[in-house]
N, C-alpha and C positions, 0 to 999 in steps of 0.2 A: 375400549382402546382398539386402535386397528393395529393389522398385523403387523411382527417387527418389521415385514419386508416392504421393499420397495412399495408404490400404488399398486395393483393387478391389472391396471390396461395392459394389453400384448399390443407391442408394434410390431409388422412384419418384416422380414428382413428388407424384402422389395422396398418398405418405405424409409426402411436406417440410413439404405444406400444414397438416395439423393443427401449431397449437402458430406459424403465421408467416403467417395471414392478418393485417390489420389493424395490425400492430405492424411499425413502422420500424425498429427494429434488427433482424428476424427474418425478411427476405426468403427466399422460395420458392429453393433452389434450382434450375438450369435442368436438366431434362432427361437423367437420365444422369449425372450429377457424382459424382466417388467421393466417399466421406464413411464415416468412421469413427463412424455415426448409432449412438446409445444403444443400447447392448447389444447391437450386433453377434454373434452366435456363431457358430463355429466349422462346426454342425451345421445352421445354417439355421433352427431352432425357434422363435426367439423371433418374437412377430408387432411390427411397426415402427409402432407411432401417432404418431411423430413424429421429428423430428430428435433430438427430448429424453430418449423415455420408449421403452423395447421391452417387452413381457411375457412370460414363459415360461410353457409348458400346467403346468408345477408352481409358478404363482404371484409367482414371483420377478419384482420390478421393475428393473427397469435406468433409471438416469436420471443425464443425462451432467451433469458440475460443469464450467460455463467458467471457474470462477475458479483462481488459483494457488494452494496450500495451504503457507504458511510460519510455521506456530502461529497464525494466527489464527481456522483452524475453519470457513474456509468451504466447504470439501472437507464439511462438513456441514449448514451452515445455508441454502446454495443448494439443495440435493438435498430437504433438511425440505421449503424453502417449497412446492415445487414437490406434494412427497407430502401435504403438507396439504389442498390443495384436491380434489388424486387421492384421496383420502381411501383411500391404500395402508396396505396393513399396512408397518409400518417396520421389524420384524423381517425381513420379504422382501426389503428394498430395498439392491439394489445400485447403487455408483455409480462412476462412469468417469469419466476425465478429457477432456474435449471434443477432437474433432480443431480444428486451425489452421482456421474456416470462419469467418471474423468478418462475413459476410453473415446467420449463424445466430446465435453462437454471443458476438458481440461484445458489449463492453460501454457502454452508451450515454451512458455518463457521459464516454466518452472517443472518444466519434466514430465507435463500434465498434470499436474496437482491441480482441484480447483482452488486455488489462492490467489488471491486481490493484493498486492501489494508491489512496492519499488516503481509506483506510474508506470506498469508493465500491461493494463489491460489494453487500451486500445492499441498500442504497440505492438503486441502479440498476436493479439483478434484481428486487427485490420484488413489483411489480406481473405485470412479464409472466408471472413464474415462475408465479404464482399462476394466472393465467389460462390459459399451458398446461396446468398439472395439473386446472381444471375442465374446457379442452375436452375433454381423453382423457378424465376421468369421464364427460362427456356422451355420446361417445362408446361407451362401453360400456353403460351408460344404455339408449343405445338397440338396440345393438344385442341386451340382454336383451329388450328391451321387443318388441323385433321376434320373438325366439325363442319368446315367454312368450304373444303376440301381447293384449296388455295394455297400457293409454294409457301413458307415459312419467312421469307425473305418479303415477302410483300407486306408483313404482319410490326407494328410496331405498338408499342406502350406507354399510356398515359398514365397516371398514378389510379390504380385498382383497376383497370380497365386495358382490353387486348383489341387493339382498330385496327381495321384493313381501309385503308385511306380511298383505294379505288372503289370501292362500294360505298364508304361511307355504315359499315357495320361496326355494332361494337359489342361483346360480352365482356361484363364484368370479372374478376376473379371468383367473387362469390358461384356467377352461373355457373363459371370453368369447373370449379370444385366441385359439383354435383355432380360429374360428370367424365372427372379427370383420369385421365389410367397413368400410374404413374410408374417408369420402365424402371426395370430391375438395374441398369446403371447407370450411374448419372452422365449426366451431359459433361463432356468436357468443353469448361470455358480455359480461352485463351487469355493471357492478358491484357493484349491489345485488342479484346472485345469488350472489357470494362466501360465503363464510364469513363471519359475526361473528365477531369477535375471542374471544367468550362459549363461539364453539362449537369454538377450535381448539386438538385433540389435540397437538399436534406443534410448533407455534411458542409460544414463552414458556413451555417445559417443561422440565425437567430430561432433556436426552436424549443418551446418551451420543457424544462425539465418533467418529464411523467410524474415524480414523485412531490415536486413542490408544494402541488396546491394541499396536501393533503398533510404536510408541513405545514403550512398556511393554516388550515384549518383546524389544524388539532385531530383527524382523523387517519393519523399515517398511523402504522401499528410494527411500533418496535416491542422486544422479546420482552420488555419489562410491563408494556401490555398486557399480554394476553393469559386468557384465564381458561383454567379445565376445571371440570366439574370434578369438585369433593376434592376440588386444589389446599394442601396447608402448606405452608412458609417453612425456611429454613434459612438459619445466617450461622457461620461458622466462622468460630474464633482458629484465627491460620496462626502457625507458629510464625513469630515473625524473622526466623533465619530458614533460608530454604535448605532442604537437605537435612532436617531437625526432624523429630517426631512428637508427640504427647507423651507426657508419664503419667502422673497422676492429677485427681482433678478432686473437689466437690462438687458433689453430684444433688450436694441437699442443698446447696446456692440455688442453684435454677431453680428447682421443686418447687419454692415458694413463687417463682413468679406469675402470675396470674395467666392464662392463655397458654404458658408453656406446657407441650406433649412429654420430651422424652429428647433426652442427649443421645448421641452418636458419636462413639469412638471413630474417629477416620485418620488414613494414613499421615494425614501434615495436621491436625489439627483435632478440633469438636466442634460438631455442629448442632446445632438447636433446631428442634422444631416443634413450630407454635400453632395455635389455630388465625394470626396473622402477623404481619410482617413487624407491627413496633412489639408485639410479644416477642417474638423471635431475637430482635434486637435487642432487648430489654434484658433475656434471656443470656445473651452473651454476654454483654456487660458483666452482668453479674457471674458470669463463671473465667471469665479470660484471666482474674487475676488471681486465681485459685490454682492453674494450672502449672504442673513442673515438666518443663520443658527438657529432653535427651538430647543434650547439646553436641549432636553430631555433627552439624553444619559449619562450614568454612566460615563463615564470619561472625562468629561470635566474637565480641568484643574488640571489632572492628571500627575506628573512630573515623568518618569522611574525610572531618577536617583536619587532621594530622597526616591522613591517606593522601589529601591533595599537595601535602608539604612536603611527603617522602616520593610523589612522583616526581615532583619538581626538581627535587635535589637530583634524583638520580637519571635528569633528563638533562640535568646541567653539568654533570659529574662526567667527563669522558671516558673515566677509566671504568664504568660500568656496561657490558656489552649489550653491544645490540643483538635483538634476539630473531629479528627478521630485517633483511631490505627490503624495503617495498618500491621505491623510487628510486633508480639512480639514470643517469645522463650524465654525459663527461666524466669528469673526475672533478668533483665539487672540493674535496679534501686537497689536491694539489692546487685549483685557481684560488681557495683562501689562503694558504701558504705565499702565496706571489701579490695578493691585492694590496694594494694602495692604502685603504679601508675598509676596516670591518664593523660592521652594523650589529649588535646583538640585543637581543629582546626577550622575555620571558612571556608566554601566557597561559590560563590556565583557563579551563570549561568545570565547573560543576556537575555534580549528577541533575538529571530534568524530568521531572514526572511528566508524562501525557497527556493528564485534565484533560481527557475526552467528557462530552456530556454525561453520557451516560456510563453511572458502574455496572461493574460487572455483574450478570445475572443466568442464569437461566433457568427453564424448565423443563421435569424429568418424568416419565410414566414409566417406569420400568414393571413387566408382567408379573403378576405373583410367584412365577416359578423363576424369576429374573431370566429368562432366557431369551426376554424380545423388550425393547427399549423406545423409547418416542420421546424425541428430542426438541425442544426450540429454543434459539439460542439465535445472538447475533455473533458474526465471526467473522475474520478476514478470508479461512479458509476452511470451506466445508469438508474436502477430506480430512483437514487433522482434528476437526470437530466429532464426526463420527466416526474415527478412527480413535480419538480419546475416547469416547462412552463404552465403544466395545472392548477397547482392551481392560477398562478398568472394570467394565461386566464378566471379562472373561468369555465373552459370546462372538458368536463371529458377525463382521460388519454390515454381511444382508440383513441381521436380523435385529439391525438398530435405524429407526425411519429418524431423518432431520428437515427439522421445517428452520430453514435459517431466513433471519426478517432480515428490516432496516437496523443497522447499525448507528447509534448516537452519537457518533466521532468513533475514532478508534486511533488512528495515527501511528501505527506500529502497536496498540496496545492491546490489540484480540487477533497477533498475527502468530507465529511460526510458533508451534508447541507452547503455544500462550494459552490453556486448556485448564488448568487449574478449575476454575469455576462451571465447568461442564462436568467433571467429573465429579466434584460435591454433588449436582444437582443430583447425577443418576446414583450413586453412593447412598444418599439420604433417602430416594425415592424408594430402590432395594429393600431399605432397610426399613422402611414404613410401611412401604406397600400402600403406598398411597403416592395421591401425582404431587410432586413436590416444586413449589417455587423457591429456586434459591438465591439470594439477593446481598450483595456486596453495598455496604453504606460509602459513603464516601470518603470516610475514616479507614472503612477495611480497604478499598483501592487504593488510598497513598500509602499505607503500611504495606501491602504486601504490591505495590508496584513495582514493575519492569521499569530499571528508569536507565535514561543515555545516561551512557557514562560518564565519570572522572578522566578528564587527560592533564597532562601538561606537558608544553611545547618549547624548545629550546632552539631558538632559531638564531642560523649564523648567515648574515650576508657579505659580500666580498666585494669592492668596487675597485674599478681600473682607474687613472690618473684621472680616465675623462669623466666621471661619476656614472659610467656604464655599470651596472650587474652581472656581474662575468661568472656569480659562484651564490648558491642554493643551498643553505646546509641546514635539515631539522631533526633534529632526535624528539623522538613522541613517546611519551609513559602514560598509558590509557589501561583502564580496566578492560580486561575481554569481552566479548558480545557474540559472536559465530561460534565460538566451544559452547557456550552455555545455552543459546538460542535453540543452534544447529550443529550438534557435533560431527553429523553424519557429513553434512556439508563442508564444514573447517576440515573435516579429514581425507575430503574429496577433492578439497581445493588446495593439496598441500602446504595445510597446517598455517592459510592466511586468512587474518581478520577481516575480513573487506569489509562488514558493519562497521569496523569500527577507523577504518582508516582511508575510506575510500574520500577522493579530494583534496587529497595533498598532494597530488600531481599538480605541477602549475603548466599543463598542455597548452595554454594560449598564449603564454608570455614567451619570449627569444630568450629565453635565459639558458646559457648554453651549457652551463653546470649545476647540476641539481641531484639532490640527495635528500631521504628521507627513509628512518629506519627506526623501526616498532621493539619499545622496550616494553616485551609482555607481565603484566602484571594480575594477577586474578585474588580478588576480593571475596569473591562467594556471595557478592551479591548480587539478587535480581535484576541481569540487563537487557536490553533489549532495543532493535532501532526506533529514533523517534524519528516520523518524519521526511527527515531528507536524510537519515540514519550518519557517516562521516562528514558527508559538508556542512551540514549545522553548526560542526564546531570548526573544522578544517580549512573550510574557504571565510570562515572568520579571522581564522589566525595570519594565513597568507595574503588576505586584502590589507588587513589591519599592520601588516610588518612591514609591505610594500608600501604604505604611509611614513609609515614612523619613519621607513630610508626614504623616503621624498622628503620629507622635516629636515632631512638631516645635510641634502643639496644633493642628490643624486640623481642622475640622468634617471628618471623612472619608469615602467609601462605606461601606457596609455593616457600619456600626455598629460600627470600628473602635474609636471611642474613645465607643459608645453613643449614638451622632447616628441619628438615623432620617434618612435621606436616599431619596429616589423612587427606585428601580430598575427595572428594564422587569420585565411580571407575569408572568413568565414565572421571575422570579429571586426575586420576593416570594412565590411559590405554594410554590415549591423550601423556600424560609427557611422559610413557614408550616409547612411539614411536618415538615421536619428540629425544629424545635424542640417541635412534639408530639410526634415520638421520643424527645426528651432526657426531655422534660416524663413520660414512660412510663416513664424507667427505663432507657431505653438508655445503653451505653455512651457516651463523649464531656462534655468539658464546654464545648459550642456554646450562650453565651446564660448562663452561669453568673452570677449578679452579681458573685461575686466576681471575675469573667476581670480578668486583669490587661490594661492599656492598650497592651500589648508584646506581647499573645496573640491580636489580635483575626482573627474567622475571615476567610476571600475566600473568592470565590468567583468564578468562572471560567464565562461563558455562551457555549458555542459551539453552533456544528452539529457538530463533531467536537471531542469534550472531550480534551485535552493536558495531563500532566501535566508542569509545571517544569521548567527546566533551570539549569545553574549559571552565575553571571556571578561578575565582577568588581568591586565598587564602588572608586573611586578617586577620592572626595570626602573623606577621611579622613587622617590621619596615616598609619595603619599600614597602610592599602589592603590591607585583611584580607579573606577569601574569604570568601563569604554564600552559604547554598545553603537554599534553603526546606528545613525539616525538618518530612515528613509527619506530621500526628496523626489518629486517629482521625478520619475523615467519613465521609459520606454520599453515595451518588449517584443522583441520582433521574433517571427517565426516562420521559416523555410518549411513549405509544404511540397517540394518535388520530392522523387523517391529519394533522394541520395542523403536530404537535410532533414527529413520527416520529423518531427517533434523537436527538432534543437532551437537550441531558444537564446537569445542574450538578454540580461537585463541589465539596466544603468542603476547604479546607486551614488550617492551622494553622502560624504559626510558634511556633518553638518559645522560650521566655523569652531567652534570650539571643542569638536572631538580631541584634540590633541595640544589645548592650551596648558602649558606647563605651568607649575603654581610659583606664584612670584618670589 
């Protein structure tokens, strides 16, 4: 096993500096620090211009990816932004996955943690990314300039390659790097020396993802891969209330099972371990229901679906208080007092497992003396990764190494102190002394998953003579998510859910009284964000209510029933567009005159755009299931500084979303 600590290459300070002057998330390393710095090799060739980028004398770029790669491709669009500015050939370019240095390597969206989640990687990275890859240009830049001995200014760059046009000369990066001195500070770029948008090769191109073919192939190598020598299996039977422990167990159930080593007492459960993985399995089976569980945990005998009828009631009950505001605008409570008409509706979200592809697993070598740990594991975030092994070793964090692979989905569900299964592996391995795979079936991920929560929504609308929306009123009774996730954070963000209730803002719509307040409820059960974490359910509820009041003959948003109503310009630019598509011949019938009054489009204005999720309505006879059915749209996407990722998309219900039963 290699040591707990980091790799032992030394990067010099001189080299930390390119790519982490000036920039707060990307502090200098001290002096010495090991670091598994960009494209490391074996043979010592490559030359080191930064923590980020190394070059080999045949060309090749190395540039490290701090993000998690779980299908959404940033194992390639971080590595791009960075070689855009480097103006690298992207055929050459190789990319690695960053070591655990969140002084370097972290992400600023989150404090520098390295963690991958809320569609914050390229949002965060963006800029600096961009700006390391012109310092290493500048850098090589000059040091042509110095070899060529010719002003800097005369020097310009083709993908892997530094030309001085008046000569007609050209050195490769490869030659540069044989040769490069690289200064103890970095270059400062401005950022009106960037790239124009007009002039970049590599971002907003068709470019192939690094990871796919190997997807494709059957050769990508996620954590449930890979194998160590004198590896045994391990599955553990989890209590299935969290906050529980073990009492007692048979311990001669397993004995007999064939392939089974030896049980392990562990803090939430018992683990097995086999000489392979259906022994192991085999093994719990037969002890989980032997088990007496110390029923410390909150939800024991906790019923969902009675859970979902006592949110409801006291989300409809006014005399039950609200226990946060989260929304308000105008005074939504006095404009329903004066309206015309009021519109009320019920709906309600179930809990939502993740059904990521793959279960939970990892693997563990912890040292015979347990004082040094060796990790691999897929994760959203490698510090809470290797900061769960060591606390649960008791060891301190240099001296637990993580190899974090490709993730097989994950969607919120190996995100924030989502660690459980890291700490069985090193737990088990401890306690065998031997390297241990530990492997979650997919029985044990829906029992002890993190699932989105229970809410339900009690929504009041208020209409003027003219069937305008003058008034906004929703009470929400939702399980928690931010206490239980992240308490440190719910305690920093004074004591608000945002998991769980972010998107019930209706910012795009004129609706000039609006209300909405969080009746907090906690179940004790495992939550945690899926996905688009509150709008999944949130901007279901609010698209779906602003229907039911167009049904009902009300002037509506976005020209539901053909009412021009104000939108923020940001939503009318989007509509402008989308309907000179149509007006072209495109597919869709957005803006038809025939569109029927049951068909009418939404549209959805975020910084991170969510598609639907399914609810309940339970204003109805039949309290029949309603689930938006996609049609044909559009999504348009604002790339200046000011609109960078905001997105709108069109949906469509489909004609009978809302046929009442005869």
């Amino acid at each position: 096993m290699k040591s707990g600590t980091q790799a032992s290459t030394i990067i010099s300070r001189r080299q930390t500096m390119i790519g982490a002057a000036s920039l707060t998330f990307a502090l200098a390393l001290d002096a010495g620090s090991p670091t598994d710095a960009a494209g490391l090799d074996s043979n010592g060739t490559n030359t080191h211009f930064s923590p980020w980028v190394s070059i080999a004398p045949d060309g090749t770029v190395s540039i490290m990816s701090a993000a998690a790669e779980m299908g959404q491709g940033s194992m390639t669009s971080l590595p791009l932004i960075l070689a855009e500015e480097l103006d690298a050939d992207w055929d050459k370019v190789r990319v690695q996955p960053a070591p655990v240095i969140e002084r370097v390597y972290g992400n600023p969206a989150f404090g520098g943690a390295m963690y991958t989640a809320g569609s914050t990687a390229v949002r965060a990275y963006f800029e600096p990314l961009r700006i390391f890859g012109a310092q290493v240009r500048r850098v090589l830049l000059d040091n042509a300039a110095r070899r060529w001995g010719v002003p800097v200014s005369e020097l310009g760059t083709e993908p892997g390659v530094v030309v001085h046009a008046k000569t007609n000369r050209r050195l490769s990066y490869g030659e540069i790097a044989t040769f490069a001195d690289i200064p103890a500070t970095a270059p400062e770029i401005k950022p009106e020396e960037l790239k124009k948008p007009s002039e970049f090769r590599l971002i907003g191109k068709d470019v192939m993802r690094l990871e796919l073919p190997s997807k494709v192939n059957g050769t990508a190598i996620y954590s449930i891969d890979v194998q160590v020598p004198g590896m045994i299996y391990g599955a553990v039977a989890t209590c299935p209330i969290d906050g529980s422990s073990p009492g007692s167990f048979d311990e001669g159930k397993v004995k007999v099972v064939p392939g089974v080593i030896a049980t392990v007492r562990l803090p939430h459960g018992v683990g097995v371990l086999a000489q392979t993985p259906w022994a192991a399995f085999n093994g719990k089976a037969a002890i989980e229901g032997t088990i007496s569980w110390n029923r410390t945990g909150r939800a024991w005998g906790f019923d969902s679906v009675k859970a979902i009828d006592d949110f409801a009631a006291a989300a409809r009950d006014l005399s039950v208080p609200i226990t946060a505001d989260w929304f308000k605008q105008g005074d939504a409570e006095a404009a329903l007092s004066t309206a015309t008409t009021v519109v009320e509706a019920e709906y309600r979200c179930d809990y939502a497992y993740h059904a990521q592809m793959e279960p939970l697993n990892a693997i563990a070598v912890v040292s015979a003396d347990g004082d040094a740990a060796e990790v691999w594991c897929g994760s959203q975030s490698p510090t809470m990764a290797l900061d769960a092994a060591a606390k649960a070793l008791g060891i301190p964090r240099e001296k637990v190494t993580l190899h974090y692979t490709l993730l097989g989905g994950s969607f919120g569900r190996r995100g924030h102190r989502d660690d459980t299964y890291i700490v069985d592996a090193v737990l088990l391995s401890k306690a065998s002394k031997r390297p241990v795979k530990m492997m979650w079936t997919r029985e044990d991920d829906i029992l002890n998953g993190r699932l989105r929560p229970i809410t339900a929504h009690y929504m009041r609308a208020g209409l003027d003579s003219s069937g305008r929306i003058i008034a906004w009123h929703q009470r929400l009774a939702g399980d928690r998510v931010t206490p239980y996730m992240d308490p440190v954070r719910y305690e920093r963000s004074g004591r608000t859910d945002t998991i769980l209730m972010l998107g019930v803002e209706l910012r795009s719509y004129d609706i000039p009284n609006q209300y909405c307040g969080q009746i907090y409820r906690d179940s004790g059960v495992r939550t945690s964000p899926l996905r688009g974490i509150g709008y999944t359910a949130n901007k279901f509820v609010s698209e779906a209510f602003l229907d039911e009041i167009a049904r009902s003959g009300a002037r509506c948003p976005n020209g539901r029933l053909g009412h021009e109503v104000s939108c923020r310009s940001c939503a009318r630019l989007c509509l402008h567009r989308l309907f000179k598509c149509t007006a072209r011949g495109h597919r869709g019938n957005f803006g038809r005159p025939n569109q029927r009054k049951d068909q009418g489009s939404q549209f959805l204005v975020l910084l991170r755009l969510r598609h639907c999720g399914p609810a309940r309505q339970c204003d109805r006879a039949d309290s029949k299931q309603h689930r938006l059915r996609f049609g044909l749209g559009a999504v348009g996407a604002h790339h200046d500084k000011r609109w960078r990722c905001r997105a709108i998309q069109f949906l469509r219900l489909s004609g009978d979303a809302h046929e009442r039963p005869a």
